[in-house]
C-alpha positions as CSV (number, residue, x, y, z in Angstrom):
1,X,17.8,-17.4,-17.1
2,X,14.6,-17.6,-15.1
3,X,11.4,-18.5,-17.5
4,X,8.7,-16.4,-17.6
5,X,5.4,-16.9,-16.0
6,X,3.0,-16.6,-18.7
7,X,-0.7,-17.0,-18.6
8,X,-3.8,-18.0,-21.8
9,X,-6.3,-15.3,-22.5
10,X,-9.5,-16.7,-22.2
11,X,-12.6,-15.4,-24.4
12,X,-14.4,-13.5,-21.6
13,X,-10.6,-11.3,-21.6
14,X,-9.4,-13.3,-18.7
15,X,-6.5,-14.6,-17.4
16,X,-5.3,-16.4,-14.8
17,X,-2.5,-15.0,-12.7
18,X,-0.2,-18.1,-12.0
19,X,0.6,-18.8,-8.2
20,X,4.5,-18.3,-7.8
21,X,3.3,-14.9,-9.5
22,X,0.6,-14.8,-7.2
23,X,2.4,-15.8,-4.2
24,X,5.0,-13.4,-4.8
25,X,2.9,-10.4,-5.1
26,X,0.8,-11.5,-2.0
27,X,-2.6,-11.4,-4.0
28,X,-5.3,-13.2,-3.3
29,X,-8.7,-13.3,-3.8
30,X,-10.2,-10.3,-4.4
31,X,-6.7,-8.3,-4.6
32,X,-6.9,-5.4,-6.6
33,X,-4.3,-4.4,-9.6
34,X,-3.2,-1.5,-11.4
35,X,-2.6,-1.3,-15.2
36,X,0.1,0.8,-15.7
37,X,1.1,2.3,-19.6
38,X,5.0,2.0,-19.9
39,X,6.0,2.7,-23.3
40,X,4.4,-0.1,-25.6
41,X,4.0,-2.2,-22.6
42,X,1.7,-2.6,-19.6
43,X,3.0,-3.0,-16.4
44,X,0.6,-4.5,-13.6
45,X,1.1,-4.0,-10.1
46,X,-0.9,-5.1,-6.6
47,X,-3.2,-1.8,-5.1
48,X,-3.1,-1.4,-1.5
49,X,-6.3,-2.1,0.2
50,X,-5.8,1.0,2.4
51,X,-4.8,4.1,0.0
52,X,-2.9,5.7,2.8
53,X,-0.2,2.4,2.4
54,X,0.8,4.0,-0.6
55,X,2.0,7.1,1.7
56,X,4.4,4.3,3.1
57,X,8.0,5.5,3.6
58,X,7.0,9.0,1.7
59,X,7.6,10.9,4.8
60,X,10.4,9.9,7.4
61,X,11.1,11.0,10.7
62,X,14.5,11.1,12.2
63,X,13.7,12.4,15.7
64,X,13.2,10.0,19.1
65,X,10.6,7.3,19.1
66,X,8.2,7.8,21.4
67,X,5.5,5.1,22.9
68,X,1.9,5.4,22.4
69,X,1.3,6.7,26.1
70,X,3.7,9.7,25.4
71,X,2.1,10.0,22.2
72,X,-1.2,9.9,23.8
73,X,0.1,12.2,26.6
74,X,1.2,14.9,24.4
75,X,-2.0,15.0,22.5
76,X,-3.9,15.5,25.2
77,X,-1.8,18.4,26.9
78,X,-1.7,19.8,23.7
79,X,-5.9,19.7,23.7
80,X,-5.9,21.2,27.0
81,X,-4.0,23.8,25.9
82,X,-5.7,24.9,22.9
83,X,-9.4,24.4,25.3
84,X,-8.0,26.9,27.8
85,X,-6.9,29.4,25.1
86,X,-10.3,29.8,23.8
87,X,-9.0,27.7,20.2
């Protein structure tokens, strides 16, 4: 059985996250964390530093990859067109 990582509360109501804990959650200094209610538990968890990261896999694509010239290509013909339509 693995031990648990466990951690002293202080009297300010802090504690200190040990480091394999730490390490494997890649936080550091100034990391965020969520508090999340699970029945008569609280589960904590890192926060993305860029909100959009949670959006991470949400949507997939299963079409061609393209490079960022074609991306960049196809944006601009498709500005072009919407210029010369008047939208």
């Amino acid at each position: 059985m693995i031990p648990m990582a466990s951690a002293k509360l202080t009297s300010k109501g802090q504690i200190t996250i040990p480091k394999p804990v730490r390490e494997k959650l890649g936080l550091r200094t100034g990391s965020l964390v969520a508090f999340d209610p699970f029945e008569e538990y609280y589960l904590f968890k890192p926060l993305n530093e860029d909100p959009l990261d949670e959006l991470e896999g949400f949507f997939t694509y299963t079409g061609q990859a393209h490079s960022i010239e074609e991306m960049n290509e196809a944006i601009i013909k498709k500005a072009a067109e919407s210029f010369w339509k008047g939208g």
